[in-house]
N, C-alpha and C positions, 0 to 999 in steps of 0.2 A: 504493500500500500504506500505510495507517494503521501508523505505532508505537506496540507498549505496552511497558510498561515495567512489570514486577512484583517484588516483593521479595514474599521466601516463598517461592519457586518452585519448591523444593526440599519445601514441607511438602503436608501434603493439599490446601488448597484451592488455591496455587498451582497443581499438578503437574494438577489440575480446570480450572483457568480457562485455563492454557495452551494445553491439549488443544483445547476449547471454542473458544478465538479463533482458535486454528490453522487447527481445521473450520471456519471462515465465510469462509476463502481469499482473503482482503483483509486480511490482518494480519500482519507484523512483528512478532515476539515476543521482546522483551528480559528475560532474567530475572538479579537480582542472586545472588551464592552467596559467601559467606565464606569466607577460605581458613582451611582448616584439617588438622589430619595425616592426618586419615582423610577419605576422597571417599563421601557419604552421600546418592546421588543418583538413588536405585531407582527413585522416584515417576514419574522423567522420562525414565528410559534410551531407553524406546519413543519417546520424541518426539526426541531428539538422534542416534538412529537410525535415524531415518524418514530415507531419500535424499527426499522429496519434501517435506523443512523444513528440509533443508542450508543452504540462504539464508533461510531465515524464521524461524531458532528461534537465537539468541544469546545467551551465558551472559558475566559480567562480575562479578571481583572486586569488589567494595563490600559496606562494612556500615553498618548504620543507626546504632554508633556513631561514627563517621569522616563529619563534615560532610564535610571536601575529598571523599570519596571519591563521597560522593552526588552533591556539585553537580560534581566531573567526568564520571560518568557522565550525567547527566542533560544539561549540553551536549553530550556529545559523539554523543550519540543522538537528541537533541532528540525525546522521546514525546511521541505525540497526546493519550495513556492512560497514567493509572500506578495504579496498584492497589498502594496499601499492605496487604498483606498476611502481613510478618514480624514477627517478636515472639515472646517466652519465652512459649508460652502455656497453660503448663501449672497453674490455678490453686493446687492444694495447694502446690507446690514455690513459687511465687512468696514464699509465708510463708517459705520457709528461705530466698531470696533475694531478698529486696524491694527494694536497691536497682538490682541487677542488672534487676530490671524494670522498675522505673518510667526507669530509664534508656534499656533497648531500645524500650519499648514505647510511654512516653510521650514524651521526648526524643526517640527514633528519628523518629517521626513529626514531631513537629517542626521536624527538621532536615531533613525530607524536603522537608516543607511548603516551608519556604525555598525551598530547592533549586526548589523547581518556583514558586514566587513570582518567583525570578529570571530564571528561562527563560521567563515568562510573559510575561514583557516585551516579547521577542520573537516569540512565537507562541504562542496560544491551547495551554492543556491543560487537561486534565480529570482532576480528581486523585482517587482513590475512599478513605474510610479503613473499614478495618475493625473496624466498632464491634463492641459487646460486648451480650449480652444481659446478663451477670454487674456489671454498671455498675446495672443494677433492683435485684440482692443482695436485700433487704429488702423493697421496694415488694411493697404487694398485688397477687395474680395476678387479672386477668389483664393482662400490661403494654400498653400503647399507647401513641399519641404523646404522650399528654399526661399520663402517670406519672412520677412525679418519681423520681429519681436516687437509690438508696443504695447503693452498693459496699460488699461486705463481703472485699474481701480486697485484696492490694498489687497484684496484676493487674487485678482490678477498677479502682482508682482509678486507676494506671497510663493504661488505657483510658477513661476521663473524659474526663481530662486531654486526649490525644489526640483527641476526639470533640470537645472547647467548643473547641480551637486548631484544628481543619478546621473549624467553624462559623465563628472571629476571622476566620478570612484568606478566608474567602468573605463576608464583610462591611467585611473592612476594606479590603482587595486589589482587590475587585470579581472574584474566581478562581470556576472553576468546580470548585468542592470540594463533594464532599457524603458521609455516613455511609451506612455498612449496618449495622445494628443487629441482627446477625446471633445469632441462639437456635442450640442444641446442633447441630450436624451433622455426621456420623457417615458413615462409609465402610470398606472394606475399605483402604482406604490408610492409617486412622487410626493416629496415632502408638500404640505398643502399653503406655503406659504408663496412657494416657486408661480411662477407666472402662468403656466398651462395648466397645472393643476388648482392652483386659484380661480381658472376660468372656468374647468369643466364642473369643481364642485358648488360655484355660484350656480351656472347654467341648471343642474340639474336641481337644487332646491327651487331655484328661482321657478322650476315648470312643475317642482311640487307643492308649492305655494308658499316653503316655508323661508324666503329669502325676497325682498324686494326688487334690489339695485345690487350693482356690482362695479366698486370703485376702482379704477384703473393708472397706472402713471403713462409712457410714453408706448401707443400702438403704432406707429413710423418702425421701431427697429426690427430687424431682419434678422431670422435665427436658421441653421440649419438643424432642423430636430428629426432624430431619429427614436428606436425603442430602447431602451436600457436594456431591453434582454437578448436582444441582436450585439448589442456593445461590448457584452462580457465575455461572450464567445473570440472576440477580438483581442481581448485580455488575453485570452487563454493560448491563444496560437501565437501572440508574441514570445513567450514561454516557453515554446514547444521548437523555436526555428536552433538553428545548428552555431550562430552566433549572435548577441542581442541587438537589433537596431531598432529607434523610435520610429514611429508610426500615427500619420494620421488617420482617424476613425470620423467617417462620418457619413451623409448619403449624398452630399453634390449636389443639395437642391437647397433654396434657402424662400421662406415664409416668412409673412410680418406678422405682428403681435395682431393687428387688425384681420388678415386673414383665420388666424386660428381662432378668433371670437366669435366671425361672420361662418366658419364651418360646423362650430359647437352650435353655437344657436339655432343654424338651419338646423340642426339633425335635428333638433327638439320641437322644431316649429314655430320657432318663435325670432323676432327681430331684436339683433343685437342692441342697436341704437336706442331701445325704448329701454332698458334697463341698464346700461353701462353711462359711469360718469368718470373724470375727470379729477385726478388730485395730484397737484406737483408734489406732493411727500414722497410718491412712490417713481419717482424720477431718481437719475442716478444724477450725482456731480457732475461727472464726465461720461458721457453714454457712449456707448460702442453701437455703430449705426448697423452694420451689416456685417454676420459673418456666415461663411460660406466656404463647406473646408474640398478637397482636392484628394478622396482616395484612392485613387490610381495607385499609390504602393502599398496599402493592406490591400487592393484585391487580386495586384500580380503577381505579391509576394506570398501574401498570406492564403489565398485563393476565399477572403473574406468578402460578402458582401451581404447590406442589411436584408430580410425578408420580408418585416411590414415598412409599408411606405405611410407618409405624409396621411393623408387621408384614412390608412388602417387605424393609423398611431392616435389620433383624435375618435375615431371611433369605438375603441378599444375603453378608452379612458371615460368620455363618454356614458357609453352603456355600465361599466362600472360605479361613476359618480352618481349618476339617476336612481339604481337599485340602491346607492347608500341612503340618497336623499330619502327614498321612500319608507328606507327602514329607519329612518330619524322620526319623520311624521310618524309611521304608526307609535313611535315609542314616547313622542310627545303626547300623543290622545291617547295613550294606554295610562 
């Protein structure tokens, strides 16, 4: 049985790549979780209650601020596989706590790096970091390998950071470290503060009566989103190639904030414009207008490419939000 080792585990695309490595029935699945007062662990119940991953799915105190806590887990498990994939990674909020992020996000990684630099010593791993499409910020769309870098926000740079220090220690270390440069991706697990998942679960209370309006900041900017569960399979085959190189993950097509409003609401039958409003709060300092990423090397290399599209990905989410909203109402009138 191969070890991984994931931090995030608990967030969408952990609670995705778990799943994913579990189903390939040769994997050992270590995941990190923070202690904290309240247990926030919805994403994963189904896999910690599966009787047929009772010995294969292990959860472990540690956080990516606490070096000891990383390099004792990381002995004491000694993974084949680690998937960095935790981090504050909600970009607006990052501006109200910048150094809070550049500590979890870039720091975290760092110390992780160590960590697994150390245990490297003693037997190979394979370290994954999870880059950022939002590290482009600025760069003309459409991004590729060879677009230079502008972060516009504290998360943004945060993730740099993170991204040139798993490049340092895969050249300096001789480790097998490499980036996923991973663009928008979007699921029914998405945390509910995120912008597509903000819209689908307004939209579907809003058509079960239990929601009025749905406040918005900037519908102009341009995202490429794909499914988090296509994403993680990407993860996986960088992992899997003969030496580590970074990689853009994405689908080559880019939608406005306004289009994914006007596709929710149709599904529902209803017109966006009579329930969405306007608040500059939910505006960023400095907005990233358009990104649009270029993976022509995960699908020539990796022979990766996404399987729902645009349109699946809102409808998926969607019919998921609707059946929440309705079982919110019946439990309001109950």
């Amino acid at each position: 049985m191969r070890k991984a080792l994931i931090t995030g585990i608990t967030g969408q695309d952990g609670s995705y790549l778990a799943e994913f490595l579990l189903g390939q029935g040769d994997y050992e699945v270590h995941g990190l979780v923070r202690r904290a007062s309240t247990i926030n662990r919805q994403r994963i119940d189904h896999l910690t209650r599966n009787p047929d991953y009772r010995n294969k799915f292990h959860l472990h105190y540690a956080d990516l601020g606490d070096a000891s806590s990383l390099l004792s887990v990381t002995e004491n498990i000694e993974p084949d596989e680690v998937y960095n994939l935790g981090a504050q990674s909600h970009v607006r909020v990052s501006f109200d706590q910048p150094i809070y992020t550049a500590d979890c996000v870039g720091l975290g990684a760092l110390r992780l790096l160590d960590a697994v630099r150390i245990l490297n010593r003693r037997k190979p791993v394979r370290y994954y970091q999870a880059s950022s499409s939002e590290m482009f910020g600025a760069a003309p769309a459409p991004q590729g390998p060879s677009t230079p870098f502008h972060p516009r926000s504290p998360y943004a740079c945060a993730k740099l950071y993170a991204h040139w220090q798993t490049i340092n220690y895969r050249e300096s270390y001789n480790m097998y470290a490499c980036s996923g440069i991973l663009f928008n991706h979007e699921s029914p697990r998405r945390g509910e503060s995120f912008v597509t998942r903000k819209i689908t679960l307004a939209a579907g209370r809003i058509k079960a009566g239990i929601q009025k309006e749905l406040v918005m900041g900037n519908l102009d900017a341009c995202r490429d989103w794909g499914f988090a569960g296509d994403y993680v399979k990407a993860m996986w085959l960088m992992l899997q190639q003969e030496s580590p190189r970074d990689y853009i993950v994405a689908t080559g097509e880019t939608h406005s904030v306004r289009e994914f409003l006007e596709l929710t609401f149709s599904a529902l039958d209803l017109n966006w414009q009579e329930f969405v409003k306007f608040d500059p709060r939910f505006t960023r300092p400095a907005e990233v207008d358009i990104l649009l990423g270029d993976p022509s090397k995960a699908r020539d290399e990796l022979g990766w490419k996404p399987d729902v599209d645009f349109q699946g990905l809102v409808k998926m989410m969607v019919e998921h939000d609707l059946d929440l909203a309705y079982r919110e109402k019946r439990s309001l009138e109950s």
